[in-house]
C-alpha positions as CSV (number, residue, x, y, z in Angstrom):
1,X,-32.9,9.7,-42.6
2,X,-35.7,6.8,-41.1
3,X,-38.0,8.2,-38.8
4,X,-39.5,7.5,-35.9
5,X,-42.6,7.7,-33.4
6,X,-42.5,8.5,-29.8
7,X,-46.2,7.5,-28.3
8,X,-47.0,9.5,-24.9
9,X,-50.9,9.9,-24.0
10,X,-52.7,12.4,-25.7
11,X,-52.5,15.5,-23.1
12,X,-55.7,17.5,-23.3
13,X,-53.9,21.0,-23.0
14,X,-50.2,21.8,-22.5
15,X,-50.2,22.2,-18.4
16,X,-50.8,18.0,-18.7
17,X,-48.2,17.7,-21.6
18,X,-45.1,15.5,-20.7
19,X,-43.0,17.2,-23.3
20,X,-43.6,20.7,-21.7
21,X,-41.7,22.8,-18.9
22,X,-41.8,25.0,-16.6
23,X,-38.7,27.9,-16.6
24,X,-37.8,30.7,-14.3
25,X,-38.0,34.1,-16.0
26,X,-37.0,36.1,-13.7
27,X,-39.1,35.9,-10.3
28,X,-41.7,33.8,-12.5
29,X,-42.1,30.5,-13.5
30,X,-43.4,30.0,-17.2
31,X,-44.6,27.1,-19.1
32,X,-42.4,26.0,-21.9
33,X,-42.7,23.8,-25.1
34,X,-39.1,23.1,-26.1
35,X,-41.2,21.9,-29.4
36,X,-41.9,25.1,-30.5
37,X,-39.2,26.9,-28.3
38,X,-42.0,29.3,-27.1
39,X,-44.0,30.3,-23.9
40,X,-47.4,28.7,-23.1
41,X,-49.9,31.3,-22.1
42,X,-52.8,29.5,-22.1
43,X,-53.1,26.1,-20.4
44,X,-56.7,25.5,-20.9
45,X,-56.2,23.5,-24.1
46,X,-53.8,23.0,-26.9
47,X,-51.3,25.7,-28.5
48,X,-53.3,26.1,-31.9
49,X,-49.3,25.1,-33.4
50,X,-49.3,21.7,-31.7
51,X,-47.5,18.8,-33.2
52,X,-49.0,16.2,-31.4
53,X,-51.1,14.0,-33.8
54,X,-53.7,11.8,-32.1
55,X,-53.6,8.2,-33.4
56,X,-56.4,5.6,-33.9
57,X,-56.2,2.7,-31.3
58,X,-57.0,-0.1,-33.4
């Protein structure tokens, strides 16, 4: 299968990421990455599991 490459900007934790969400859970609101289909609990940088790669502006 070819693959491709989607180029955002490089957020600097998940609470700035594009690709993340927030959900109701109940009477809360959660931050979501539908990447790793899990709940972001910290938003001061990074999940550690991040598939975001940075790339080299040439």
């Amino acid at each position: 299968m070819p693959r491709a490459i989607l180029e955002i900007d490089m957020p600097d934790n998940c609470l700035k990421c594009t690709i993340s969400d927030f959900e109701m859970s109940g009477s809360s609101e959660n931050l979501f990455c539908p990447v790793l289909s899990i709940e972001i609990e910290n938003f001061i940088e990074r999940h550690k599991d991040c598939p975001l790669k940075e790339v080299k502006s040439e």
